[in-house]
C-alpha positions as CSV (number, residue, x, y, z in Angstrom):
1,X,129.5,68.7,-35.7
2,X,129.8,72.9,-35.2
3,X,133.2,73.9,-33.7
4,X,133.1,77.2,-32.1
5,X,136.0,78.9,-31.1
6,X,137.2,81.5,-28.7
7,X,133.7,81.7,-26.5
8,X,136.0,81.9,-23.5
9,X,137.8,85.1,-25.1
10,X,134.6,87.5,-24.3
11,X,135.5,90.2,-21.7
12,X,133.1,93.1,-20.4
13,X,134.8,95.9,-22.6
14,X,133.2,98.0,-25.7
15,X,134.0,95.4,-28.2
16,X,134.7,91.6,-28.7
17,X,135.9,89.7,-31.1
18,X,135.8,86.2,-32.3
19,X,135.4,83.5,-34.9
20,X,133.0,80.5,-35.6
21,X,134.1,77.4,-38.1
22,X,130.5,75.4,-38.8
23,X,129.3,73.0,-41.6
24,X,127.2,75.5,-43.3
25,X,130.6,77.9,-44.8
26,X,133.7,76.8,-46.0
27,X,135.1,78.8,-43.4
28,X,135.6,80.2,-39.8
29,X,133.4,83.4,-39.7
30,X,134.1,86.5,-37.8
31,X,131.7,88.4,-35.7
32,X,131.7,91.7,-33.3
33,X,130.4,92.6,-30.2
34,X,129.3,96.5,-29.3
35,X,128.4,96.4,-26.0
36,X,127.8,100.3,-24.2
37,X,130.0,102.0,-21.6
38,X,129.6,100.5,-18.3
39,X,128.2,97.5,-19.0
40,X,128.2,94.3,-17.2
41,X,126.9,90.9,-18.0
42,X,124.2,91.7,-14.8
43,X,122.8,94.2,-17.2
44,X,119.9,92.6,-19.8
45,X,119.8,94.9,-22.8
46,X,118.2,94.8,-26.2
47,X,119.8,93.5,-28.8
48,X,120.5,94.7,-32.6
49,X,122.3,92.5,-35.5
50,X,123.5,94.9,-38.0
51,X,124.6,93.7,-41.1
52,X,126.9,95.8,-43.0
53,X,127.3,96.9,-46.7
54,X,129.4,95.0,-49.7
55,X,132.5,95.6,-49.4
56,X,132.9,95.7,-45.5
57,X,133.1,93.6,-42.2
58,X,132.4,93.0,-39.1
59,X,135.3,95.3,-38.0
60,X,133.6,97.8,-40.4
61,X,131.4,99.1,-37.7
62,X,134.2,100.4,-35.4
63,X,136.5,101.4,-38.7
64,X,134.1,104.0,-38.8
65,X,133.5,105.3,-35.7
66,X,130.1,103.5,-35.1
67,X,131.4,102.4,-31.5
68,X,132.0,105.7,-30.5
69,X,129.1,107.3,-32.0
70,X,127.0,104.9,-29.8
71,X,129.2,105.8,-26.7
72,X,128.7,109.7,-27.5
73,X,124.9,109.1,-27.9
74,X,124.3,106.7,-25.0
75,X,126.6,108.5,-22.5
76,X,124.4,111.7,-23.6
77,X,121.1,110.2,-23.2
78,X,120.0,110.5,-26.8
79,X,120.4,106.8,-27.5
80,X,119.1,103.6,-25.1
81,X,121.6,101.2,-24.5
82,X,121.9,98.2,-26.1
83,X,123.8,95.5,-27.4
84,X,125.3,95.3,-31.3
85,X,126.0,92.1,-32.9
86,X,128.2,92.7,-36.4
87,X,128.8,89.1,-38.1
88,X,130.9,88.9,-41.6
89,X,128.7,89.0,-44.6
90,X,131.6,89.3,-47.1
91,X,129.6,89.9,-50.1
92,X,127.8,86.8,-49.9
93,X,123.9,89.2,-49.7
94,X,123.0,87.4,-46.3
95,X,121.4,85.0,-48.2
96,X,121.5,81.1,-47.9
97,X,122.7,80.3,-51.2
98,X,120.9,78.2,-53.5
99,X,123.6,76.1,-54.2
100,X,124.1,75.2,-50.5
101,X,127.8,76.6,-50.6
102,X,127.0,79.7,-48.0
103,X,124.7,79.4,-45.8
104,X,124.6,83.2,-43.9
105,X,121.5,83.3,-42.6
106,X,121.7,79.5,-40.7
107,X,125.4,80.8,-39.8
108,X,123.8,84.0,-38.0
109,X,120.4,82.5,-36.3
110,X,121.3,79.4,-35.1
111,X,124.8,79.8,-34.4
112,X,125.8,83.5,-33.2
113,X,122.8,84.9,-32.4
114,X,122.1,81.8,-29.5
115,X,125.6,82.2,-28.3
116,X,125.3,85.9,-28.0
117,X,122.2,86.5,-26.4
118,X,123.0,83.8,-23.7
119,X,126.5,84.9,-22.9
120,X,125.5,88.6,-23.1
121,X,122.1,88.6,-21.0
122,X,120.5,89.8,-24.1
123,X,116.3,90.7,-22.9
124,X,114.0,87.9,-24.6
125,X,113.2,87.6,-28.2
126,X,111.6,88.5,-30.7
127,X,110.3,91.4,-28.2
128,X,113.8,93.0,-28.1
129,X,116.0,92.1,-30.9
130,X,116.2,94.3,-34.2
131,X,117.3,94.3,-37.1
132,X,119.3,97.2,-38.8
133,X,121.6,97.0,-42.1
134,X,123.2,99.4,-44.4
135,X,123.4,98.8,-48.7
136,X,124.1,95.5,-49.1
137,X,122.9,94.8,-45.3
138,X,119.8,96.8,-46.1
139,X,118.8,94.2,-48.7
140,X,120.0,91.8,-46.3
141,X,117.6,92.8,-43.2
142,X,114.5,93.3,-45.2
143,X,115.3,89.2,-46.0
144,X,116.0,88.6,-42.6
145,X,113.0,90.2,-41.6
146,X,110.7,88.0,-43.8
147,X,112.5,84.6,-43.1
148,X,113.2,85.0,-39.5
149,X,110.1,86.6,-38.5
150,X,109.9,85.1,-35.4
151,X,112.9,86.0,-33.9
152,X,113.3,89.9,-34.4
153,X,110.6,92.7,-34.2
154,X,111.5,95.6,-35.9
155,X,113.7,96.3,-38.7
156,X,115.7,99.4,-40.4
157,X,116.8,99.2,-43.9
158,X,119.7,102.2,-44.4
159,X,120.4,102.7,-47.9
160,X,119.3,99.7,-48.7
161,X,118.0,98.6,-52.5
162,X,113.9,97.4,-52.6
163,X,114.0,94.6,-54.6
164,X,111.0,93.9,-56.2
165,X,108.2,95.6,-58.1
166,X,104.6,96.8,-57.3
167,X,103.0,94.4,-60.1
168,X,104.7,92.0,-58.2
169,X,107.9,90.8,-60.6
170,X,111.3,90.5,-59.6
171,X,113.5,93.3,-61.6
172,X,117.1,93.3,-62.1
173,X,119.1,93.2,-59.6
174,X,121.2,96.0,-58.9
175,X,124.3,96.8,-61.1
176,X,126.7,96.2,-58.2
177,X,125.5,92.7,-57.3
178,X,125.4,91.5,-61.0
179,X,129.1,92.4,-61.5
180,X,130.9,90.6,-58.4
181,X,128.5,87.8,-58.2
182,X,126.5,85.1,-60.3
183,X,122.8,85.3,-59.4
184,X,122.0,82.0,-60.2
185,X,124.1,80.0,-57.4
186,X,122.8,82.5,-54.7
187,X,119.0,82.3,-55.7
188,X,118.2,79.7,-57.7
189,X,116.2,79.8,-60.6
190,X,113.6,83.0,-60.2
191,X,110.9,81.4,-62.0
192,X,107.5,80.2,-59.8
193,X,105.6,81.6,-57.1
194,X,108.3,81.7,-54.3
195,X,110.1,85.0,-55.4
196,X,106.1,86.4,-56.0
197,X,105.9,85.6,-51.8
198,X,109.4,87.0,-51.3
199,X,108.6,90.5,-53.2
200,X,108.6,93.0,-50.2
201,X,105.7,95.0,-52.1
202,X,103.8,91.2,-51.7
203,X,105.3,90.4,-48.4
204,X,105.1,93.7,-46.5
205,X,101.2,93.9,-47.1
206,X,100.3,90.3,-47.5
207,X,102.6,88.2,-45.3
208,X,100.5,88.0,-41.9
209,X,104.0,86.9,-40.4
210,X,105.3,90.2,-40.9
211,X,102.1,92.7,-39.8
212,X,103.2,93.0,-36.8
213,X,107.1,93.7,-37.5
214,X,108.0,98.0,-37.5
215,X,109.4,98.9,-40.4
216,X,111.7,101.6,-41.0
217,X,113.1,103.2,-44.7
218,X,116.6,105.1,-44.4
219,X,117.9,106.8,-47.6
220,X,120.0,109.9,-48.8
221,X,118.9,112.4,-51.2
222,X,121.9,112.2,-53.1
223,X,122.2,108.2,-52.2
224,X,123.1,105.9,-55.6
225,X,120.5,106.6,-57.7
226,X,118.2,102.8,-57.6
227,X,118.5,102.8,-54.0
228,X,116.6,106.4,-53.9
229,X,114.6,105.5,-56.9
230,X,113.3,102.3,-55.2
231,X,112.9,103.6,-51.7
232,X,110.6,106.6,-52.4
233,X,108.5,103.9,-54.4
234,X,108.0,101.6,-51.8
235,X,107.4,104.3,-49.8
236,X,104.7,105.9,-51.4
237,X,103.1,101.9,-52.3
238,X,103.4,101.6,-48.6
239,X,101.4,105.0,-47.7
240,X,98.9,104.5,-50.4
241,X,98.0,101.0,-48.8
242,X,98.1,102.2,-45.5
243,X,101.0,100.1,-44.2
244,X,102.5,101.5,-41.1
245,X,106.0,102.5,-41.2
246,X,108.6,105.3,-40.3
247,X,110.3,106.8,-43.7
248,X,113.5,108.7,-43.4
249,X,115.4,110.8,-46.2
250,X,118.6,112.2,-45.2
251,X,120.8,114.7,-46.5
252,X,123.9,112.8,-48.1
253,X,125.1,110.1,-49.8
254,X,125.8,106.3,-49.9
255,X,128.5,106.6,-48.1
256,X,129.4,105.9,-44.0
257,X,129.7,109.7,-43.9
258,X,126.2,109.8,-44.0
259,X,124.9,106.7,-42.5
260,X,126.0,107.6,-38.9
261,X,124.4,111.0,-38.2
262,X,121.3,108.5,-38.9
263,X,122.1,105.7,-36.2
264,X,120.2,108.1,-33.6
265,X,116.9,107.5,-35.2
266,X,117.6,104.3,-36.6
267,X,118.3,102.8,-32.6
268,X,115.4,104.9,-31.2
269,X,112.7,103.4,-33.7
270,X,114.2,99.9,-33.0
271,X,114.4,100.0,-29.6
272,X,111.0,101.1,-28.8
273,X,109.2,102.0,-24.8
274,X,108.8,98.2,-24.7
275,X,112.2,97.2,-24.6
């Protein structure tokens, strides 16, 4: 049976907080609410899940100002309103682990995402829900967008690292995720034709679940160096096979410094004239 806790706790301000205890972690898992200035539950907005990088929360998001920058931006009509859901990856790659021990992605869509979109009015799926994730959550929302397809219609990857090769292998995974974590337990064994499918340069021009989702690249010029490697190569595999898609390279790093100035451009391709 899922336990969840604290529904009654929501309240029409900027943020909300609260926790959810289910068979699929070994824990009660904490999400945020951004909801914009002035809003009231009468109000049906678009929604956006942003997953965040390794290494932060879901507090991360107002930590860093993102809050605010949305107020600044919506209030000066730069930005369209909408609602942010911010769950707590850890550093578990917002994956569904092989070994069945985490189970993110199960967590997120059929346990937050249902809860928030009824008790925050949230305009139907997948027409207006998007998907938008920095490093770590960059990774994580190109996943999301493959196995959850149905339920989200564009997606931006900030800073995030392409995984995967134009031949249609798997490479190494980044440095960062090999150190904290054993591949193995989150994946499985790599071997077979599954991970072929799951390779965004397969998936992105052969998947007909996903030729309809928008896809957006984010990345610094002076970002770590396989995320800018990897980006500007699916890039260019994406223009040369005439896959639509918005490409963005900002000046800066891999660092929330640099991320934010791009939220702007990142909301307004999500949240496109239809929603």
């Amino acid at each position: 049976m899922l336990l969840i806790q604290g529904c009654a706790s929501f309240q029409p301000t900027d943020l909300h907080y609260d926790s959810v205890k289910t068979e699929g972690m070994p824990f009660a898992v904490e999400y945020g609410v951004y909801t914009p200035p002035g809003w009231t539950k009468e109000e049906s907005l678009p929604m956006i899940l942003f997953l965040h990088g390794g290494g932060d929360s879901h507090v991360s998001f107002e930590e860093h100002g993102g809050n605010d920058y949305f107020d600044e931006q919506i209030t000066a009509g730069n930005m369209p309103r909408v609602i942010l859901v911010s769950p707590n990856g850890r550093f578990g790659l917002w994956e569904n682990w092989a070994n069945g021990r985490r189970l993110y992605r199960d967590w997120i869509q059929q346990q937050i995402l249902p809860e928030v979109i009824e008790q925050f009015n949230v305009k139907q799926c997948p027409d207006h829900c998007h998907l938008m994730g920095i490093s770590m959550g960059g990774f994580g929302v190109m996943r999301f967008a493959y196995f959850a397809n149905d339920q989200f219609s564009s997606v931006s990857a900030i800073s995030g690292p392409i995984v995967g090769k134009e031949d249609g292998s798997t490479p190494k995974s980044p440095i960062w995720i090999r150190m904290f974590l054993r591949m193995e337990r989150i994946f499985g064994d790599k071997d077979g034709d599954r991970y072929a499918r799951e390779n965004p340069y397969n998936a992105w021009l052969n998947d007909p679940n996903l030729a309809d989702m928008r896809l957006q690249l984010v990345w610094g010029d002076n970002d770590s160096k396989g995320v800018k490697r990897s980006n500007r190569a699916f890039h260019e595999f994406l223009k040369r096979n005439n896959r639509p898609h918005d490409a963005y390279e900002y000046v800066g790093n891999h660092k929330w410094v640099s991320w934010k100035p791009t939220f702007n451009r990142v909301v307004n391709f999500l949240v496109d004239a239809k929603s």
